[in-house]
Every structure is written in C-alpha cells, then in structure tokens.
C-alpha positions as CSV (number, residue, x, y, z in Angstrom):
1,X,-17.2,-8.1,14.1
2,X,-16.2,-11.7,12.8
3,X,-12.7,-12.8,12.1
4,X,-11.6,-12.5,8.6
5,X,-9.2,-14.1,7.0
6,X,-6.8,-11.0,5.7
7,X,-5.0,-8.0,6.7
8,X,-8.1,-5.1,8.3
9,X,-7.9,-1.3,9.4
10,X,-10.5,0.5,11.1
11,X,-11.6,3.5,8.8
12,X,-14.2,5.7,8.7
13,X,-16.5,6.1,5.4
14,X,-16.2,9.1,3.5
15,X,-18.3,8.9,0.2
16,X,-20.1,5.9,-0.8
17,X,-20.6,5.9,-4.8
18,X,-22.7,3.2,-6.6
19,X,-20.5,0.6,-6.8
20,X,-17.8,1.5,-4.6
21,X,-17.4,3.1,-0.8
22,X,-14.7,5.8,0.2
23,X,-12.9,4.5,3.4
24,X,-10.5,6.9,5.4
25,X,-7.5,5.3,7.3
26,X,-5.4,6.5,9.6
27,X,-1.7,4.9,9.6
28,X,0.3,5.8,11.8
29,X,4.5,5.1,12.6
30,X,5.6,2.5,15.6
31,X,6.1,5.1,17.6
32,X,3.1,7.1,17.3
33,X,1.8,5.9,20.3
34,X,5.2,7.0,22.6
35,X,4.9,9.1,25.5
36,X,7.4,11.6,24.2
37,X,6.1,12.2,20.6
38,X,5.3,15.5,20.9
39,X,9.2,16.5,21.9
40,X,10.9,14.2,19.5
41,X,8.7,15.0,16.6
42,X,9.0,12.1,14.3
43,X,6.3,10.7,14.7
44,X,3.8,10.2,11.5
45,X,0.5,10.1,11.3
46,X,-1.1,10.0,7.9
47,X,-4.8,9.2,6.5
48,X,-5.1,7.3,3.7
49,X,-8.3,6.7,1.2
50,X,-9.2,3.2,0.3
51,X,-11.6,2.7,-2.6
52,X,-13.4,-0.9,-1.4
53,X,-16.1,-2.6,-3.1
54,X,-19.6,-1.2,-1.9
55,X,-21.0,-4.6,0.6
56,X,-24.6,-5.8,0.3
57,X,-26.0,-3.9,3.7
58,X,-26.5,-0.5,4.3
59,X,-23.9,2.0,5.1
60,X,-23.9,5.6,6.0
61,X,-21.1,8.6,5.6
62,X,-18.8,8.9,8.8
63,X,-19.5,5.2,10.2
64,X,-17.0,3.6,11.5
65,X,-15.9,-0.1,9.7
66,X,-13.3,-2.4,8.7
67,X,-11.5,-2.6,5.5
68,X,-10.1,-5.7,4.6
69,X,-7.3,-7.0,2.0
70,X,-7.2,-10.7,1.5
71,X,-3.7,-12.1,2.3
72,X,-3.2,-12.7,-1.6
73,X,-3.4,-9.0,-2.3
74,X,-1.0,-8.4,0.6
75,X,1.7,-10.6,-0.7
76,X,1.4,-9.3,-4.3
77,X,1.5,-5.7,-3.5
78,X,4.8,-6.5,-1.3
79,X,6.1,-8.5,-4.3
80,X,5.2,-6.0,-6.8
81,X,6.3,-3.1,-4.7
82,X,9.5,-4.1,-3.0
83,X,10.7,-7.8,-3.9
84,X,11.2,-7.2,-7.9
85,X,12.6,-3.7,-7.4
86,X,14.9,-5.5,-5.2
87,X,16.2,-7.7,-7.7
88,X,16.4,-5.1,-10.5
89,X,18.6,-3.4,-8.3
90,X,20.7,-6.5,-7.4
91,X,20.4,-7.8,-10.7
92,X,21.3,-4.9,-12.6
93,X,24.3,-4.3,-10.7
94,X,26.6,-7.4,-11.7
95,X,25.9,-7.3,-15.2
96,X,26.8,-3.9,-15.8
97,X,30.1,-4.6,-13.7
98,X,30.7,-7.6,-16.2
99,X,30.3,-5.5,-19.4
100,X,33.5,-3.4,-18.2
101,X,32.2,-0.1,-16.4
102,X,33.0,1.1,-13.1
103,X,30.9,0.9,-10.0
104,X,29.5,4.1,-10.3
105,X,27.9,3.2,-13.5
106,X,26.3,0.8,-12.2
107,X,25.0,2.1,-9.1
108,X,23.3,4.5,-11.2
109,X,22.4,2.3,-14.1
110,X,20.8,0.1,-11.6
111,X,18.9,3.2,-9.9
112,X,17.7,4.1,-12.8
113,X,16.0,0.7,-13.6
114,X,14.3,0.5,-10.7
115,X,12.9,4.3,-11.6
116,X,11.9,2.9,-14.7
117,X,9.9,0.0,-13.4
118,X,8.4,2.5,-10.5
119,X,7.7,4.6,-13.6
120,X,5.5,1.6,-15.3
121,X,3.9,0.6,-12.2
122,X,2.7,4.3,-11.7
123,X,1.6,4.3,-16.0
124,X,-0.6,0.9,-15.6
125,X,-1.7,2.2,-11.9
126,X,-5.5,1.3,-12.5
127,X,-4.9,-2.2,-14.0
128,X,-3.0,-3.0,-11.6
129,X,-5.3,-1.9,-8.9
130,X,-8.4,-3.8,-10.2
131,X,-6.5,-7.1,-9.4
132,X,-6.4,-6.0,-5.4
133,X,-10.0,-5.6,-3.7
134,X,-10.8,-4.5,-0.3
135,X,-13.8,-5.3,1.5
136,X,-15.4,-3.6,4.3
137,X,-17.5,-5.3,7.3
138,X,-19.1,-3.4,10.3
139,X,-17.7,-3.0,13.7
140,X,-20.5,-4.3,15.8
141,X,-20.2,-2.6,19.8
C-alpha cells in the first residue's frame, strides 16, 4: 500500500454497485484501546458506511482496503461542520445583546441559528456530498 496524500481508514467492502463501492469502517473513541474498557464502559465503537468512487481494478465483497479523503475534503467538512456553526453561535450572540434583550434570548436565539443551519446542511445533504470523494486503494500483505 503506497502513501497517499490524505486522511485513510481501513474498511472492509460491503456492496460494490456500478459506479460506486460500499466501504464499512470501524471508528472507534481514544480509549477504545484501554486495558480497562470493559469496567468503565465508555468506550465507543461504531461502524460507519462510506460510499467511495468504484477504482479501475477489481474488487470483491468483504476485502479488506483503504478509503481515502483528500486533505481538501477534510478541511471543508471541518469548516462546514464545526467552524461556521461556531461563528453563528458567536456571532449571533452579540447582536442580539445590542438590540436590547437579555442573555437568555440570546443564548437561545443563537441555538436556534445554529439548528437552522444544521437543518440546511441535513436539506442539501446530497449536494453537498458530491463535492467530497473518497477513494479506495488495496492493502497489499
């Protein structure tokens, strides 16, 4: 397996359509991997689908491979899903103190801004996701 320049998670194919290829993913929390997980019982382990375009060679259901996002689609998902939420919520706050209401107001006002944008993310979901592509590569032993 080459280096590639961008963000990769081992997965394991799970349906492989014309076009596109079906790539589960497990994520797991930092401390996942701790000695005492099963006593403390926080720790998360979740599997994810990823949706990558289908490559050139051949691939088979449960093979193991690599999916990779470019670093471009890993700073525009952070800036799309935390950075201008962030603002809203900063932003929102001071100008509805400087039109006269009280804190709670805005606390709320600005919560439900950044519901609102959540809300039109979750509306233009697919157009959104056709700008960020995942590739998959092999894992050669």
């Amino acid at each position: 397996m080459g280096q590639r320049a961008g963000i990769g998670h081992e997965g394991v194919i799970k349906n492989i359509s014309e076009h596109t290829v079906d790539v589960v993913i497990s994520s797991q929390s930092a401390c996942a991997s701790c000695h005492a997980k099963s006593l403390c019982g926080v720790s998360e382990n979740t599997q994810k689908i990823i949706t990558a375009i289908r490559p050139d060679f051949e691939l088979t259901v449960g093979e193991k491979v690599v999916v990779y996002a470019s670093v471009q689609n890993a700073v525009f998902s952070v800036i799309v899903a935390y950075v201008i939420p962030s603002v809203i919520l900063i932003g929102i706050i001071p100008c509805v103190l400087a039109l006269g209401f009280n804190e709670t107001i805005a606390a709320i006002s600005a919560v439900g801004c950044v519901v609102i944008y959540y809300l039109f993310l979750y509306l233009f979901r697919q157009s959104i996701g056709k700008k960020i592509k995942f590739t998959i590569a092999q894992i050669r032993e």
